[in-house]
C-alpha positions as protocol buffer text, in pm:
chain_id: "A"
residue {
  index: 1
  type: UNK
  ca { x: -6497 y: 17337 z: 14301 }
}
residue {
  index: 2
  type: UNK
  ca { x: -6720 y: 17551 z: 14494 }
}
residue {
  index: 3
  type: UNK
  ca { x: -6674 y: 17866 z: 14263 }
}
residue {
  index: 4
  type: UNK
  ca { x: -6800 y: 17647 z: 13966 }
}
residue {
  index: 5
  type: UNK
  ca { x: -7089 y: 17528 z: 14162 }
}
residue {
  index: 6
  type: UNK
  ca { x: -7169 y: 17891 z: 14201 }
}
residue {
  index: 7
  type: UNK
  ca { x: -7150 y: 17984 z: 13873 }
}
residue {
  index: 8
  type: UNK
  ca { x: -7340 y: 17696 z: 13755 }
}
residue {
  index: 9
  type: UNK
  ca { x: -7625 y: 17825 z: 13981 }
}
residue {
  index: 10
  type: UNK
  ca { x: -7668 y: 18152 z: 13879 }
}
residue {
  index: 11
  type: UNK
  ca { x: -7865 y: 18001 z: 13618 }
}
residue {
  index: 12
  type: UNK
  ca { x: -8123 y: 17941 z: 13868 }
}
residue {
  index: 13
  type: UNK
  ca { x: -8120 y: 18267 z: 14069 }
}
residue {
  index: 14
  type: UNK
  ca { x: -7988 y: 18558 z: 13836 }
}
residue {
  index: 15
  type: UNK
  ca { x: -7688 y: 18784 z: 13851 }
}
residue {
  index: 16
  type: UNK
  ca { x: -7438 y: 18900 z: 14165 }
}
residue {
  index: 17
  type: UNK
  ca { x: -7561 y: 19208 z: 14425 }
}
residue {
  index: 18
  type: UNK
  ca { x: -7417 y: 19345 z: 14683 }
}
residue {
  index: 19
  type: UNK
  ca { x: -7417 y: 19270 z: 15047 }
}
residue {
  index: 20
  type: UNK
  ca { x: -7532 y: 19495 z: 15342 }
}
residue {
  index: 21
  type: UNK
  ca { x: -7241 y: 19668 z: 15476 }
}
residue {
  index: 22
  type: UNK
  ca { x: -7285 y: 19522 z: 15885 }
}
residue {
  index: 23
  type: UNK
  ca { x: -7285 y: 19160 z: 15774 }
}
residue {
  index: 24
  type: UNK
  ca { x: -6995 y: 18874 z: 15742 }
}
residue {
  index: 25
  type: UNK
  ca { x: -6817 y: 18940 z: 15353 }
}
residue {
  index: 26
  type: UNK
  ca { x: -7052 y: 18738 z: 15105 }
}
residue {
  index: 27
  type: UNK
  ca { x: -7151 y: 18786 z: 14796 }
}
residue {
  index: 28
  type: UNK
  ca { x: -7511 y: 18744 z: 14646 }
}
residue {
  index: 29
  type: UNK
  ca { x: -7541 y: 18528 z: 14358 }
}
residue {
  index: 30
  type: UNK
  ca { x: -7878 y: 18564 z: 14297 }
}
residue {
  index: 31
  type: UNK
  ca { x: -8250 y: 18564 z: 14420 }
}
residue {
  index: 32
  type: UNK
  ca { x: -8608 y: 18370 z: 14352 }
}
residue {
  index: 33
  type: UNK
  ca { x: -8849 y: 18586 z: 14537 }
}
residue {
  index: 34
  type: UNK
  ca { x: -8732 y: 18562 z: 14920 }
}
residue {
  index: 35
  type: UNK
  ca { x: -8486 y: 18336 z: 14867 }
}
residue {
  index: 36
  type: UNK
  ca { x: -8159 y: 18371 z: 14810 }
}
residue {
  index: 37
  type: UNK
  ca { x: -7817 y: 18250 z: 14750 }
}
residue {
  index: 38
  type: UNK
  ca { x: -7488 y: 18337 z: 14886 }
}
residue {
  index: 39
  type: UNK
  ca { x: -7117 y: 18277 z: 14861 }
}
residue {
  index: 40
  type: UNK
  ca { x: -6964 y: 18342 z: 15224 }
}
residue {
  index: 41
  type: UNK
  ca { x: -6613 y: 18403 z: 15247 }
}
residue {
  index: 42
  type: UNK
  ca { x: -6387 y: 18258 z: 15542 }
}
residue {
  index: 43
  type: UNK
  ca { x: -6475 y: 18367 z: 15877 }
}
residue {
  index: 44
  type: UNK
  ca { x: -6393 y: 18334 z: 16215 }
}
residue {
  index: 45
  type: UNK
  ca { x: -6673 y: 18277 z: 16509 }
}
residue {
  index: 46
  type: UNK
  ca { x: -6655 y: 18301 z: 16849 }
}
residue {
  index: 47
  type: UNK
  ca { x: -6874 y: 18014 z: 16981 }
}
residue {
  index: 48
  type: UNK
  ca { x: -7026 y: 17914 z: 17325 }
}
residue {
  index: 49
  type: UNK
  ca { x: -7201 y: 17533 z: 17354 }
}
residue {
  index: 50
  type: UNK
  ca { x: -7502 y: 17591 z: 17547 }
}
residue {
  index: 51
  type: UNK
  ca { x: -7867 y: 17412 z: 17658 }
}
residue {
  index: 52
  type: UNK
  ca { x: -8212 y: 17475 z: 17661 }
}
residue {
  index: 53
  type: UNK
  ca { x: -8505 y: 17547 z: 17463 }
}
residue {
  index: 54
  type: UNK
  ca { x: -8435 y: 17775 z: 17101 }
}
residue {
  index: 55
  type: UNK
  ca { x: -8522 y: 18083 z: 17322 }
}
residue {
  index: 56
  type: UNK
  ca { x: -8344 y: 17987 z: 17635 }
}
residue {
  index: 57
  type: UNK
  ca { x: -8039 y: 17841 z: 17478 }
}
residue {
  index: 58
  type: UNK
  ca { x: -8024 y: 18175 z: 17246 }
}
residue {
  index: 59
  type: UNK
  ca { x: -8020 y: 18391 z: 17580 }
}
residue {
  index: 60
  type: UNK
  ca { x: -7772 y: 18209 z: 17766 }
}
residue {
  index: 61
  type: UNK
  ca { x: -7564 y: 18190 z: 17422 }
}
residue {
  index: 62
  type: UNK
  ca { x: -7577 y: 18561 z: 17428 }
}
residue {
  index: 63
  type: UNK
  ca { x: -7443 y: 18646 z: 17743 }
}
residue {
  index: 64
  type: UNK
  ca { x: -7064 y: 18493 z: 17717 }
}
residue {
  index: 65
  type: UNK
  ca { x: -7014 y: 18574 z: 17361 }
}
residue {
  index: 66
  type: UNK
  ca { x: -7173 y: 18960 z: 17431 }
}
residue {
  index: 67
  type: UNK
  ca { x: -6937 y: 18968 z: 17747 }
}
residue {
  index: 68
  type: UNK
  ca { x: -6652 y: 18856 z: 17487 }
}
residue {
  index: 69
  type: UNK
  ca { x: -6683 y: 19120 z: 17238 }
}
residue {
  index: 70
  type: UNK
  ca { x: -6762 y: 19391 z: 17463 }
}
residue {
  index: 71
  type: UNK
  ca { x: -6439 y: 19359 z: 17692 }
}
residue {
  index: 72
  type: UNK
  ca { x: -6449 y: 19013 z: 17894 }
}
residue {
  index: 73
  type: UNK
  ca { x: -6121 y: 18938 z: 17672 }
}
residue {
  index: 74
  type: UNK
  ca { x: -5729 y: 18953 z: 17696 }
}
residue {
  index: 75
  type: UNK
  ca { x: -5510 y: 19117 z: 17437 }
}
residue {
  index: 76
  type: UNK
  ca { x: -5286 y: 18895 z: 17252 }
}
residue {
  index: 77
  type: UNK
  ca { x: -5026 y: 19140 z: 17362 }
}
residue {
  index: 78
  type: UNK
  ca { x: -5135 y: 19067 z: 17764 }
}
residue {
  index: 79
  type: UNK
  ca { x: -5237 y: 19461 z: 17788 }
}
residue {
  index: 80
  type: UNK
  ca { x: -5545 y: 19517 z: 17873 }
}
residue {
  index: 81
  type: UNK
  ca { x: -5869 y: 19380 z: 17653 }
}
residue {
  index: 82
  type: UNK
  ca { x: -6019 y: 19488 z: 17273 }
}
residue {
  index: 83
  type: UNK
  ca { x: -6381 y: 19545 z: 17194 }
}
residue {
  index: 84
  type: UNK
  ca { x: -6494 y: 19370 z: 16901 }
}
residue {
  index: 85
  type: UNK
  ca { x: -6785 y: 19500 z: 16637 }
}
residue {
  index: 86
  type: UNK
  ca { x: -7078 y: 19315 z: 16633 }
}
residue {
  index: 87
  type: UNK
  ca { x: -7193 y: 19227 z: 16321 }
}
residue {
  index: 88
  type: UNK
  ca { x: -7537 y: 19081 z: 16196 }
}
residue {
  index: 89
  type: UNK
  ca { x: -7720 y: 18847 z: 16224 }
}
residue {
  index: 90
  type: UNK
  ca { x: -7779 y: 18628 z: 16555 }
}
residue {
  index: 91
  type: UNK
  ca { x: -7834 y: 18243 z: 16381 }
}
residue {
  index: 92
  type: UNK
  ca { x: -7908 y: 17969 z: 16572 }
}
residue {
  index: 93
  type: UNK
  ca { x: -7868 y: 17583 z: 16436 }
}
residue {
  index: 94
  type: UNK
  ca { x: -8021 y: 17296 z: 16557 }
}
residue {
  index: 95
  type: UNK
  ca { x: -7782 y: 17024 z: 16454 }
}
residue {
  index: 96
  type: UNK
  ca { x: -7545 y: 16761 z: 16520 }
}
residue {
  index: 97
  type: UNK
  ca { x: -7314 y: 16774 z: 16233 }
}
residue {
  index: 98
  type: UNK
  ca { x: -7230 y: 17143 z: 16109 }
}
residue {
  index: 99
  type: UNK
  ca { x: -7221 y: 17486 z: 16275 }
}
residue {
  index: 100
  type: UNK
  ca { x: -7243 y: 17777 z: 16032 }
}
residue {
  index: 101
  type: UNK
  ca { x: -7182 y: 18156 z: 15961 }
}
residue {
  index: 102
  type: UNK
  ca { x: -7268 y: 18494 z: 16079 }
}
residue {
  index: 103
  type: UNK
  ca { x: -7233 y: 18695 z: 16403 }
}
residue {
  index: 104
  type: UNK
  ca { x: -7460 y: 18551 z: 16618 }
}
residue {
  index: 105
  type: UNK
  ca { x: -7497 y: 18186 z: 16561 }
}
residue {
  index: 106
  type: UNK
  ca { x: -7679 y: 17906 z: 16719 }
}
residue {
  index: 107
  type: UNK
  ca { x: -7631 y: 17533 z: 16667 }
}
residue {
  index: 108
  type: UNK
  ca { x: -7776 y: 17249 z: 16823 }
}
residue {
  index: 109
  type: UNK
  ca { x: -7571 y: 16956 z: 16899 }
}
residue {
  index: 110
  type: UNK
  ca { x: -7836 y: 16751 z: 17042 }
}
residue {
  index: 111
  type: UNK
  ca { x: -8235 y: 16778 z: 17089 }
}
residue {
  index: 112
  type: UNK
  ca { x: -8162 y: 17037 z: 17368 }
}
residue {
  index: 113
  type: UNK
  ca { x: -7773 y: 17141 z: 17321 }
}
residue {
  index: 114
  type: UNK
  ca { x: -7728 y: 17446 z: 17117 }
}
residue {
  index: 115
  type: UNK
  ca { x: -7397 y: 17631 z: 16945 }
}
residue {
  index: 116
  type: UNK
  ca { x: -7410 y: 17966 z: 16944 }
}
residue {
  index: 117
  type: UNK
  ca { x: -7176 y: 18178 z: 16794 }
}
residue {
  index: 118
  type: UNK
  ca { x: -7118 y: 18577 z: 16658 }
}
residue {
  index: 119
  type: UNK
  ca { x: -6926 y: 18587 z: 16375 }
}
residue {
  index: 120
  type: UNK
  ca { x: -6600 y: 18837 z: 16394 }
}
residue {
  index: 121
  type: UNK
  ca { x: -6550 y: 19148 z: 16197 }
}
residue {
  index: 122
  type: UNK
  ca { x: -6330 y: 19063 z: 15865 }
}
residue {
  index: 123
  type: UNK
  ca { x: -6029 y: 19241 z: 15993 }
}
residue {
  index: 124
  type: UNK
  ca { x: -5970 y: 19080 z: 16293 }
}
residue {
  index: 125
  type: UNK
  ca { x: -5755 y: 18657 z: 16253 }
}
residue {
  index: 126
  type: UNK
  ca { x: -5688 y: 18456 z: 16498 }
}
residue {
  index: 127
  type: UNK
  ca { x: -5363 y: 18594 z: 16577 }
}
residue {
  index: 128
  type: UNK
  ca { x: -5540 y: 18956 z: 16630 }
}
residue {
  index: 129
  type: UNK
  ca { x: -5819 y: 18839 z: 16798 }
}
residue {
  index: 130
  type: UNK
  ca { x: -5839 y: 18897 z: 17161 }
}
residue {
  index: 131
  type: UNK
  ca { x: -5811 y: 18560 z: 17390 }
}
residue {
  index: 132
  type: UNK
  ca { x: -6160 y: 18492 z: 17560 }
}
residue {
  index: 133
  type: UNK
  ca { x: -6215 y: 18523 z: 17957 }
}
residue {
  index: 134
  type: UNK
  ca { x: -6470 y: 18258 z: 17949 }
}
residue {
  index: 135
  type: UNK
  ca { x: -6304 y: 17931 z: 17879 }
}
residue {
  index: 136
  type: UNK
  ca { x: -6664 y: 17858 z: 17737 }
}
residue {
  index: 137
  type: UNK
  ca { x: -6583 y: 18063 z: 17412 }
}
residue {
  index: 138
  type: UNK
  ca { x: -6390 y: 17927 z: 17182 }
}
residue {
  index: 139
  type: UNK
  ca { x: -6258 y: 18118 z: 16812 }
}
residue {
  index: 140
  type: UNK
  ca { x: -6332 y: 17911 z: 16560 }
}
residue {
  index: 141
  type: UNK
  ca { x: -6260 y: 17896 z: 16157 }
}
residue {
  index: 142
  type: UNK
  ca { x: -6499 y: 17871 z: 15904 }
}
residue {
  index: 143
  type: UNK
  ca { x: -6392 y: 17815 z: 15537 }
}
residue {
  index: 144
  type: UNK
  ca { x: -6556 y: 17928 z: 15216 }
}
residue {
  index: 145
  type: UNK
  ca { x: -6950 y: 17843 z: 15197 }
}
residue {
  index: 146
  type: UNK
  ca { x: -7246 y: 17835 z: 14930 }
}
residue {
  index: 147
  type: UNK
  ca { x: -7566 y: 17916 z: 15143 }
}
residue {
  index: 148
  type: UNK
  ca { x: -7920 y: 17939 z: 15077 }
}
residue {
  index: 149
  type: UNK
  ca { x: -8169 y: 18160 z: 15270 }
}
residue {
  index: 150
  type: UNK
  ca { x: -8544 y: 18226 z: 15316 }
}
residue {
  index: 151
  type: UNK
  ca { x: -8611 y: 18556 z: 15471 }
}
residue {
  index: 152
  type: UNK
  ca { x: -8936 y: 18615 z: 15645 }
}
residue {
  index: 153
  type: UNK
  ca { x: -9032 y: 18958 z: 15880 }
}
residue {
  index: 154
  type: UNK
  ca { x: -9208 y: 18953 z: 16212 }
}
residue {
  index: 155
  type: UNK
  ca { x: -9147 y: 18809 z: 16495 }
}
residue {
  index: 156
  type: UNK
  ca { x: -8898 y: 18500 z: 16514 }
}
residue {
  index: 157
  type: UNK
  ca { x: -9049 y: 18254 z: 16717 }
}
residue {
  index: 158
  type: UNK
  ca { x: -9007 y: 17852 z: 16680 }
}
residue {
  index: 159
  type: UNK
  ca { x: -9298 y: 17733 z: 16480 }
}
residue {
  index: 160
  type: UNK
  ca { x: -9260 y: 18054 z: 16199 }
}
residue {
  index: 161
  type: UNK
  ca { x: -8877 y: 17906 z: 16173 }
}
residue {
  index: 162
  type: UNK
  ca { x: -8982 y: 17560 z: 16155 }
}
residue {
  index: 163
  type: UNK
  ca { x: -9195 y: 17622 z: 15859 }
}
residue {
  index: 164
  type: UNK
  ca { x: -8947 y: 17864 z: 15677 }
}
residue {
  index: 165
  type: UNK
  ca { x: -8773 y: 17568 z: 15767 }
}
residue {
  index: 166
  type: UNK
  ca { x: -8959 y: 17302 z: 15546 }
}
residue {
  index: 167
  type: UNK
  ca { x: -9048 y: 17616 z: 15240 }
}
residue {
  index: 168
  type: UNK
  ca { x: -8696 y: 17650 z: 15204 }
}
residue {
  index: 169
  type: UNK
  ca { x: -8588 y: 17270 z: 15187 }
}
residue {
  index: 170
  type: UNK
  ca { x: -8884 y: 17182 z: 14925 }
}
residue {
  index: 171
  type: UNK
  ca { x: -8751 y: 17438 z: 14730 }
}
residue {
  index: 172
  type: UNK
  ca { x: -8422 y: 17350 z: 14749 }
}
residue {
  index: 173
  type: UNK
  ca { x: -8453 y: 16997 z: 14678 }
}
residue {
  index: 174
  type: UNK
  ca { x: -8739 y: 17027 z: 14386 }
}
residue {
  index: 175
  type: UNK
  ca { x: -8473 y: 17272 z: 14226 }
}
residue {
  index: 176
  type: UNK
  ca { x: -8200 y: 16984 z: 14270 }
}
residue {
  index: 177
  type: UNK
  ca { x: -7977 y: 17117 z: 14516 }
}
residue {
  index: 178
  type: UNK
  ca { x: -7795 y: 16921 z: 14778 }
}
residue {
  index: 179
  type: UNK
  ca { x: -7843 y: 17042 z: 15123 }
}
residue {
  index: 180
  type: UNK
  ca { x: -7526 y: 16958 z: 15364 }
}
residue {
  index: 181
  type: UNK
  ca { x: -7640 y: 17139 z: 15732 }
}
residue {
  index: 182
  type: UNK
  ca { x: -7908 y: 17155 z: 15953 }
}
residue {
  index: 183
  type: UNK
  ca { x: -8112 y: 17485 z: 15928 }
}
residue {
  index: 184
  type: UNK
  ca { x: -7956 y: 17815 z: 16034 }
}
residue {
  index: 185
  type: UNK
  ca { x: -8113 y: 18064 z: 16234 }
}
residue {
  index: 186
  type: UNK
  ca { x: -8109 y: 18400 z: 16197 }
}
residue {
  index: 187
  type: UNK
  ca { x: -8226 y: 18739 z: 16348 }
}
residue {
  index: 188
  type: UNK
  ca { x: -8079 y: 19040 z: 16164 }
}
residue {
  index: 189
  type: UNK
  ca { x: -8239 y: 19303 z: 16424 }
}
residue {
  index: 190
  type: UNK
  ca { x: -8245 y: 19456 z: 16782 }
}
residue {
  index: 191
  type: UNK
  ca { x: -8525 y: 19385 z: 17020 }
}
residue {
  index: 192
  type: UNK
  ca { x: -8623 y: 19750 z: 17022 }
}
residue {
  index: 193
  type: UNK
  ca { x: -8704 y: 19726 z: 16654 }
}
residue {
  index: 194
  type: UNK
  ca { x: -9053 y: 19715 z: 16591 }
}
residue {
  index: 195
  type: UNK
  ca { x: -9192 y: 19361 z: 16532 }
}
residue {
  index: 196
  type: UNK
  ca { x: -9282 y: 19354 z: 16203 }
}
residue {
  index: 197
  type: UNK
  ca { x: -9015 y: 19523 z: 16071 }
}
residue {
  index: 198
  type: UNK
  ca { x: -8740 y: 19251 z: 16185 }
}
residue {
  index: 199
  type: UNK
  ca { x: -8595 y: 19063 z: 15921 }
}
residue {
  index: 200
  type: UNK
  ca { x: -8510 y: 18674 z: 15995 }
}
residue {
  index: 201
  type: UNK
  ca { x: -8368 y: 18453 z: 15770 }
}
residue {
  index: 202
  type: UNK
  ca { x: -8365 y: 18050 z: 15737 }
}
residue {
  index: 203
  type: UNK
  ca { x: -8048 y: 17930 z: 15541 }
}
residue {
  index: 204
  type: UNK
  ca { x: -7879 y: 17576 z: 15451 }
}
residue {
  index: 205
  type: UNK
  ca { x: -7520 y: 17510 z: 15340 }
}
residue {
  index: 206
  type: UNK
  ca { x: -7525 y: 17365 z: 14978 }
}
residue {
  index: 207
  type: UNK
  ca { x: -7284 y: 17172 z: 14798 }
}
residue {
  index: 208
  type: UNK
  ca { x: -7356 y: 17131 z: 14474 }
}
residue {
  index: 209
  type: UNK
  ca { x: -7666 y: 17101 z: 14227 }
}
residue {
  index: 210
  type: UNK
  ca { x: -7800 y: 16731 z: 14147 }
}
């Protein structure tokens, strides 16, 4: 079903490109300006529930799942640890319903509970995958998703998310799409990158056009 949704929509955006070579497998279906839609393929995140504000949650989200792919881990094989890739981008998701894609992400599952997750290189499964140290990260998988994004630069504070936030679902729902998740996070670049070259993006799961 979901590959004839996406073919019915690049009526809307335009033909296929190619994605950047450091993020989760997708493919681009098409763009309006700077928005854009994208089939995901199946994934596999390494989440951490965590609470505070966006910016405080997004720290302490950081630290486990950084810990994780950098060493704090246990070889299915019981010798020694693996160091994982990271990937981009860091999302965060306010939400109570739906966690989402890409190396970093954050969800919300209440006003002030957040999921964060990083989103695994394609080569690794879950019966490659190292086991976590931190009983607070947990491998999760992710099936086969249409997504649409909103990319902004600058910096990526609350209020410029909140209203890429609302662009991106007017335009969504005046074009007819259904939305089916909470917003999506993300932040694509270092902290030592120069603010206003740092590329964030807004994105919502969609299932189908109306």
């Amino acid at each position: 079903m979901i590959r004839i949704i996406a073919a019915v929509l690049l009526l809307v955006f335009g033909g296929p490109t190619a994605m950047a070579a450091d993020e989760p497998p997708h493919r681009i279906l098409g763009r309006d300006g700077n928005i854009e839609l994208r089939l995901y393929a199946p994934m596999i995140l390494a989440e951490v529930e965590v609470t505070g504000s966006m910016r405080t949650a997004g720290n302490r989200g950081f630290r486990p799942l950084g810990n994780y792919i950098f060493g704090g881990n246990t070889a299915r094989s019981g010798d020694g640890s693996n160091a994982i890739a990271m990937t981009t981008p860091v999302m965060q998701q306010r939400s109570q319903e739906i966690a989402m894609t890409t190396p970093v992400i954050q969800q919300a599952t209440s006003d002030e509970s957040w999921r964060v997750a990083f989103v695994m290189p394609p080569e690794w499964t879950m019966d490659t995958l190292p086991i976590p140290d931190d009983a607070r990260v947990e491998l999760v998988e992710q099936p086969e998703r249409l997504v649409a994004a909103i990319r902004f630069s600058g910096g990526a504070n609350e209020a410029r998310f909140m209203a890429k936030t609302e662009e991106l679902r007017d335009y969504l729902t005046a074009q007819g799409f259904e939305i089916v998740s909470t917003a999506m996070y993300a932040r694509y670049d270092p902290p030592w990158v120069p603010t206003p070259f740092r590329r964030n993006e807004v994105m919502f799961e969609v299932a189908r056009v109306g």
